[in-house]
C-alpha positions in Angstrom: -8.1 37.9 -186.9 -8.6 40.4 -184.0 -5.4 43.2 -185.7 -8.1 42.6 -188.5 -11.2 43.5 -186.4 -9.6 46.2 -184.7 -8.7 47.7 -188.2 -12.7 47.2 -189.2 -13.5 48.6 -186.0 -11.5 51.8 -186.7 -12.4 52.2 -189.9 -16.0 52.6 -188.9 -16.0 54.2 -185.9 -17.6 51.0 -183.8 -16.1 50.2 -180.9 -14.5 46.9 -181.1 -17.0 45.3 -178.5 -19.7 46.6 -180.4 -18.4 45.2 -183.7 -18.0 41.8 -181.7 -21.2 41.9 -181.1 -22.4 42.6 -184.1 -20.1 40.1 -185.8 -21.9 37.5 -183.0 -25.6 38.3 -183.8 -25.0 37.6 -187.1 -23.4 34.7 -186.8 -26.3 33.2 -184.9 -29.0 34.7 -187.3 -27.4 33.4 -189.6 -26.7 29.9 -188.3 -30.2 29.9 -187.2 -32.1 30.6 -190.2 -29.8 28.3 -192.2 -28.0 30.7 -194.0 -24.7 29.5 -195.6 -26.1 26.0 -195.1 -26.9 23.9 -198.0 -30.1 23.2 -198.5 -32.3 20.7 -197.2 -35.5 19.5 -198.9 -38.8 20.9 -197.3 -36.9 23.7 -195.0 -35.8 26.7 -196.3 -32.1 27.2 -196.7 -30.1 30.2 -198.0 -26.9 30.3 -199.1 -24.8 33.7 -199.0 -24.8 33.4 -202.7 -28.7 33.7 -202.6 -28.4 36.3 -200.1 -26.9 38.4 -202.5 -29.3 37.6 -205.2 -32.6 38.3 -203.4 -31.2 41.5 -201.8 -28.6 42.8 -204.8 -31.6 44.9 -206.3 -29.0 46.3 -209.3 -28.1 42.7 -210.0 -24.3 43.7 -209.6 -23.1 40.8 -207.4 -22.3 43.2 -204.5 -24.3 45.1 -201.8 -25.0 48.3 -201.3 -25.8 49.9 -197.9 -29.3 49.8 -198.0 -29.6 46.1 -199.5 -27.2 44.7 -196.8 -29.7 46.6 -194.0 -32.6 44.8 -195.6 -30.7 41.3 -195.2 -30.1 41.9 -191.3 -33.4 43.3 -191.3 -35.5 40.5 -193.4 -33.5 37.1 -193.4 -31.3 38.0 -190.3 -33.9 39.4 -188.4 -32.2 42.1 -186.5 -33.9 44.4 -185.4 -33.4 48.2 -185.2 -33.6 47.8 -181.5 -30.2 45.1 -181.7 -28.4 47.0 -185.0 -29.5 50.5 -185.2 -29.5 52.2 -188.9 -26.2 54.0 -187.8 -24.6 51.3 -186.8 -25.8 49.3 -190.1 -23.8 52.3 -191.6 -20.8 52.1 -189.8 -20.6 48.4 -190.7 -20.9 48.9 -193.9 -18.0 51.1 -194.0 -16.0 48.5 -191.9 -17.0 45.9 -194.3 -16.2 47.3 -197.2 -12.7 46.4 -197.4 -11.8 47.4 -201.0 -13.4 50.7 -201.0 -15.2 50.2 -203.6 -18.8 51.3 -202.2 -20.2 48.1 -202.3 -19.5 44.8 -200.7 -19.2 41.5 -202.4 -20.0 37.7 -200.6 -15.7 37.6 -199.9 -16.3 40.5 -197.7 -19.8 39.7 -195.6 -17.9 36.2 -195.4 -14.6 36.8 -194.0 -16.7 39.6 -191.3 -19.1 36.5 -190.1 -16.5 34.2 -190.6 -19.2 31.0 -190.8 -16.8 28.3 -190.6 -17.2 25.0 -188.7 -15.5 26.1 -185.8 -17.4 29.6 -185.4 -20.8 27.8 -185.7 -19.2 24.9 -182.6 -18.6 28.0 -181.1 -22.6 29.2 -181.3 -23.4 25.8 -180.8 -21.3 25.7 -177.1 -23.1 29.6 -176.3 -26.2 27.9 -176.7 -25.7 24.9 -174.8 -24.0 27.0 -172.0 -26.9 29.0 -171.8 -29.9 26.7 -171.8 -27.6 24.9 -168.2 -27.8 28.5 -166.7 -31.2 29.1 -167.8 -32.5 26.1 -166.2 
C-alpha cells in the first residue's frame, strides 16, 4: 500500500505526507457524513455510487477534475483552506490511475481505502483525541 502511495505521490507532485493527509481528511469526511455507508432511514447517507451520480455532471460514470473538487468541497466539506485548488489538481492526477482523464469509483476507492479497518482506525484517532483534549 505505501510503494503504491509513494507512486501516487510522484505522479502528482504531492509530497507523500501531504497525500497522507489528504488521503486522512477524506477518510474522516467521509466517514463522518456517512458516505460509503448504507443508508439509514431518516439520516442522510451517500454511497460512493451516489457520489458519482450527483457530482458526474456528463453522466459518464467517472469524474472529471472539477466534479471531484465539488465532492470535497460540497459533501466532504473541505475546504480550500484544508485542500487547496492545486492540490485538488495534483490529486487528481495521482488518482487517475489509468490515464484516462477521468476517475471512476475503483479509483476514489482504493485512494480512501474505506474499509472496516481504516474507519477503526478514525474511530481510535478520535477517541485518542477527545482523552488529550480533556
Amino acid at each position: 500500500l505505501m510503494a503504491k502511495l509513494s507512486a501516487m505521490a510522484e505522479r502528482s507532485g504531492l509530497s507523500l505526507q501531504r497525500l497522507l493527509y489528504i488521503q486522512d481528511l477524506m477518510r474522516e469526511r467521509m466517514y463522518a457524513y456517512g458516505i460509503g455507508k448504507t443508508s439509514h432511514k431518516g439520516t442522510r447517507k451517500l454511497t460512493l455510487k451516489g457520489l458519482f451520480e450527483t457530482y458526474d455532471d456528463d453522466l459518464t460514470g467517472r469524474l472529471d477534475a472539477h466534479e471531484l473538487e465539488r465532492a470535497m468541497r460540497t459533501d466532504m466539506q473541505i475546504d480550500p483552506g484544508d485542500v487547496s485548488l492545486e492540490e485538488v489538481l495534483m490529486l487528481y492526477a495521482a488518482l487517475d490511475t489509468d490515464g484516462s482523464g477521468t476517475i471512476d469509483t475503483a479509483e476514489l476507492t482504493d485512494f480512501v481505502q474505506v474499509t472496516p479497518s481504516s474507519l477503526r482506525a478514525i474511530g481510535h484517532k478520535i477517541v485518542a483525541a477527545a482523552y488529550t483534549s480533556s
